[in-house]
C-alpha positions in Angstrom: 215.2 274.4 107.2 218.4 275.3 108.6 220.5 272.8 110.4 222.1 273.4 113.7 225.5 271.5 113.4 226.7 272.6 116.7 223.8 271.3 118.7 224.5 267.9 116.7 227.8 267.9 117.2 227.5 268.6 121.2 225.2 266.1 121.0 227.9 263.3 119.8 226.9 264.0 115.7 230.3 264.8 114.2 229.9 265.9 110.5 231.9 263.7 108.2 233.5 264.8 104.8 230.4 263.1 102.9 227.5 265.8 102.7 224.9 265.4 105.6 226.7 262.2 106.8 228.3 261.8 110.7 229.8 260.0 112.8 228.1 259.5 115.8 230.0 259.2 119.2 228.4 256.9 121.9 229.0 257.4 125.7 231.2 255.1 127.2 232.4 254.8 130.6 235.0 253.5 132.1 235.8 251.1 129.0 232.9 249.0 129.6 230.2 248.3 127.4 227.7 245.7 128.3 226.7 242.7 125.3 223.5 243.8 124.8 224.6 247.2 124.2 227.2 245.6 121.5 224.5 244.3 119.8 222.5 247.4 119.7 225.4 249.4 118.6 226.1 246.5 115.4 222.4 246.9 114.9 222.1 250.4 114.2 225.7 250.7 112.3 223.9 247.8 109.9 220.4 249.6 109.4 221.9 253.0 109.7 225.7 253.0 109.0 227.8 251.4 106.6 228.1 248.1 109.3 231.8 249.2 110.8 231.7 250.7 113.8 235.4 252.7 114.8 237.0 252.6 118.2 238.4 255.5 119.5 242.0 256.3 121.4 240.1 256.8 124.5 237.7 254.0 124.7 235.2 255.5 122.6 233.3 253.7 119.8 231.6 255.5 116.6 229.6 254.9 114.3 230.3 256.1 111.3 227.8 257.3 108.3 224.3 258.4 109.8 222.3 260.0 107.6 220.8 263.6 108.7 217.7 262.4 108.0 218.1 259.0 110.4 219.7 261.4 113.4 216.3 261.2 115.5 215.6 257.7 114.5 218.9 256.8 115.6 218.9 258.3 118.8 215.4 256.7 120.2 216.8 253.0 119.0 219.9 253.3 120.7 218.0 254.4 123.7 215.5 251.7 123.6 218.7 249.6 123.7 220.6 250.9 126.8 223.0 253.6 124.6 223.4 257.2 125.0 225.2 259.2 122.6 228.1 261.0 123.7 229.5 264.3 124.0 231.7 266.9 121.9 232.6 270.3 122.3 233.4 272.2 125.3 232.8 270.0 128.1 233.7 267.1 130.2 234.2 264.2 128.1 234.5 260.5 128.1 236.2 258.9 131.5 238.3 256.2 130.3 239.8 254.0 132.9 241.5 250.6 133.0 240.2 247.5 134.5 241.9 247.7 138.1 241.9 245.6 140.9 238.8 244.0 140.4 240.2 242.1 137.3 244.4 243.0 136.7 246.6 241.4 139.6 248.5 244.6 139.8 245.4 247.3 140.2 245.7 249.0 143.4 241.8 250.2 143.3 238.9 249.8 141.7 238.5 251.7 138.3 235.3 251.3 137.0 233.0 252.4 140.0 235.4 255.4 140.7 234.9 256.0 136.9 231.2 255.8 137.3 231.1 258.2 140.1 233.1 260.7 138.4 230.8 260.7 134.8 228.0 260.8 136.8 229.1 264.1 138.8 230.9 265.9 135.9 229.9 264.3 132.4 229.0 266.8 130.1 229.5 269.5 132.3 230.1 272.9 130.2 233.5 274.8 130.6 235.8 276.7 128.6 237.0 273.8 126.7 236.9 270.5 126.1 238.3 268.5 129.8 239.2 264.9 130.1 239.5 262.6 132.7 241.5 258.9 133.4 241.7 256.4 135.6 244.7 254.2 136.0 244.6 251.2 138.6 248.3 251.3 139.5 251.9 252.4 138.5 252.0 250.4 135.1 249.6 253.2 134.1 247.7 251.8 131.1 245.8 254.6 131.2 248.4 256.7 130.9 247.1 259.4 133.5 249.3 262.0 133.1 247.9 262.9 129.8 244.4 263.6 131.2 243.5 266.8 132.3 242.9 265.2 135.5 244.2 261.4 135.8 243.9 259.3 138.8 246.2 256.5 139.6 245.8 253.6 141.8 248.5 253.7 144.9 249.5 252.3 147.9 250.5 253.9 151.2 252.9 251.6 152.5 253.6 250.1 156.0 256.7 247.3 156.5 255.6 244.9 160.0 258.6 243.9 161.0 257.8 241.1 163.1 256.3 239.3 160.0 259.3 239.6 158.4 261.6 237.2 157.5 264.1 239.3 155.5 263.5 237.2 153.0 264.0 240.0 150.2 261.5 239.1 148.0 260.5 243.1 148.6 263.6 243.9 147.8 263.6 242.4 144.2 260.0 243.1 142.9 260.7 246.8 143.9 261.6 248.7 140.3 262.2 251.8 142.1 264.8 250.7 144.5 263.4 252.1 147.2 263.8 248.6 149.5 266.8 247.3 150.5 268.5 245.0 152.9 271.2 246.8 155.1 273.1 244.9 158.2 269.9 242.4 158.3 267.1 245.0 157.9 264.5 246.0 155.9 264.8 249.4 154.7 262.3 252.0 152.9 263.3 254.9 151.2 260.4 257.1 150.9 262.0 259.5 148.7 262.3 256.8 146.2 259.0 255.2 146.2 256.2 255.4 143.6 253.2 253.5 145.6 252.8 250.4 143.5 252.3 248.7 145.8 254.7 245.5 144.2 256.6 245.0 147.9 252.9 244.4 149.4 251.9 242.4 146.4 254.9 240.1 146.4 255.5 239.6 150.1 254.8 235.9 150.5 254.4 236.5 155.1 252.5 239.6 154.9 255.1 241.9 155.7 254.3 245.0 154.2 250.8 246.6 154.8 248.9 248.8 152.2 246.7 251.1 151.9 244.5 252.4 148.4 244.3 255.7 147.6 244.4 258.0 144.8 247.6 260.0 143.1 246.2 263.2 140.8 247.9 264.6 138.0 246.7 267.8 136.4 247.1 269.9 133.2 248.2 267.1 130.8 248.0 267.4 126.8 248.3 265.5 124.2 247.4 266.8 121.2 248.3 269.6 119.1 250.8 270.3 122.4 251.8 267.6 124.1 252.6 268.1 128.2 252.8 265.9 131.1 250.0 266.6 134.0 252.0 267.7 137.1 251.8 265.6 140.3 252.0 267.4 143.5 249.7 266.4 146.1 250.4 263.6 148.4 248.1 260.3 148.4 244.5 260.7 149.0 242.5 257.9 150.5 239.1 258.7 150.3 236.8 259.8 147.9 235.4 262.8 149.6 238.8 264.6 149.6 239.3 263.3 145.9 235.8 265.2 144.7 236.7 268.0 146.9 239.9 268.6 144.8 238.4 267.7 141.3 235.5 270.3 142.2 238.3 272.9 142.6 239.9 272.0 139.3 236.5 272.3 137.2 236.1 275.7 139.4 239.5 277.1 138.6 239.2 276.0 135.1 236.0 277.8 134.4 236.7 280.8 136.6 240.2 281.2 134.7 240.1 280.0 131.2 239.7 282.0 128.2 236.7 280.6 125.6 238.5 277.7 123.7 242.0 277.5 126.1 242.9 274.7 127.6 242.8 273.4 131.0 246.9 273.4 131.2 247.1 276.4 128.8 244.7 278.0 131.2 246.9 276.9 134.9 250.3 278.2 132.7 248.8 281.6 131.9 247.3 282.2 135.3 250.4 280.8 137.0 250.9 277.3 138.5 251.7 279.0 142.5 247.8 280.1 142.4 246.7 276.5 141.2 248.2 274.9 143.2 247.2 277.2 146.5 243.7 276.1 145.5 244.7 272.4 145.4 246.2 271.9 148.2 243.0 274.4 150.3 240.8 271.6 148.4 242.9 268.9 150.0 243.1 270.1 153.2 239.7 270.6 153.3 
């Protein structure tokens, strides 16, 4: 009987160098994976693997050495054990994201839902080529957004109350971008300069400086066999129905305007960034 290796391999069964052994990808999201789900995983890599399992660059785990034979097997016991397999192939892949402001003092939103919500919606989802998202709470940027497809980064829109401050400069020091200063007993903001970290609000010790979440996209970024950073251009979004709108236009323009096996930024480069970013900025606007 013939074997369909691709259907496998969409499926999450990438075929190792060892004859009719793979490596089987699981879906995670977000970077979270619960403890009973860790021990269904070490399970299955004892009775069906070699007992490793092998984490991935971008939050993935694996397990390596499933037999052909065991590929059905495998599939119903991590099922009855709260694991789906992932995906490979040409289609949305894993969303990784960092642990944001529900955990990290300097998260500027809240990665994991927002991660959730965006697997849910676009997992799987067949295009051209393969497309990956990431989440990054803040301008630290574990997640290293830029080299997403589409990455999201945690921001603040920021607001100075002056009658709450007591030029104090504490603002003025925690800003890395030097985008505060103190001039003739005044607080000053250059917009020009700042990167929405949000570390003036953070830092402020009388409330000073008011902030609002929202989301900074970057798109077309590589890094693989050629390596580019994803291009920012939008402003700040701050809700979740513009930042779906936009992502829906970049999935759209991506499978309208790609050629079978190009990539998403090989794809925007070819078909010229001016007519991307029209589209964009219409999704942004609504």
């Amino acid at each position: 009987m013939a074997v369909d290796y691709k259907a496998l391999k969409n499926g999450g069964f990438m075929r190792q160098v060892q004859k009719n052994n793979f490596s089987l990808r699981l879906k995670v999201v977000g970077g979270n994976i619960t403890a009973s789900q860790l021990l269904a995983i070490a399970d299955i890599s004892k009775k069906y693997g070699d007992g490793h399992v092998h984490l991935t660059s971008r939050q993935g785990v694996e397990i390596p050495f499933i037999k052909l034979a065991d590929v059905e097997q495998v599939k119903a016991e991590l099922e009855a054990g709260g694991v789906n397999t992932g995906v490979c192939g040409p289609r949305v892949r894993t969303v990784t994201a960092c642990q944001g402001n529900a955990i990290c003092p300097s998260g500027c939103i809240d990665t994991y839902p927002l991660s959730v919500e965006i697997s849910e919606r676009y997992f799987g989802k067949e295009l051209p080529h393969k497309f990956k998202f990431g989440i990054t709470g803040c301008a630290n940027n574990c997640l290293k957004a830029e080299e997403n497809d589409l990455g999201v980064k945690g921001g603040y829109t920021i607001e100075l109350v002056k009658e709450n401050c007591t030029l104090c400069s504490v603002c003025v020091k925690a800003c890395r971008e030097g985008a505060i200063s103190k001039i003739n007993d005044e607080i000053v903001l250059d917009k020009s300069k700042c990167n929405n970290c949000g570390r003036c609000v953070k830092s402020c010790p009388f409330d000073a400086w008011k902030g609002e979440p929202g989301y900074i996209l970057s798109f077309g970024g590589l890094f693989g066999n050629q390596i580019a950073k994803g291009e920012q251009f939008l402003p700040i979004i701050r809700d979740k129905e513009t930042l779906f709108r936009v992502a829906d236009a970049a999935l759209a323009f991506f499978d309208k305007h790609a050629k079978p096996s190009e990539r998403f930024r090989i794809a925007i480069d070819r078909t010229g960034w001016d007519a991307f970013k029209s589209e964009m900025e219409a999704a942004y606007h609504g």
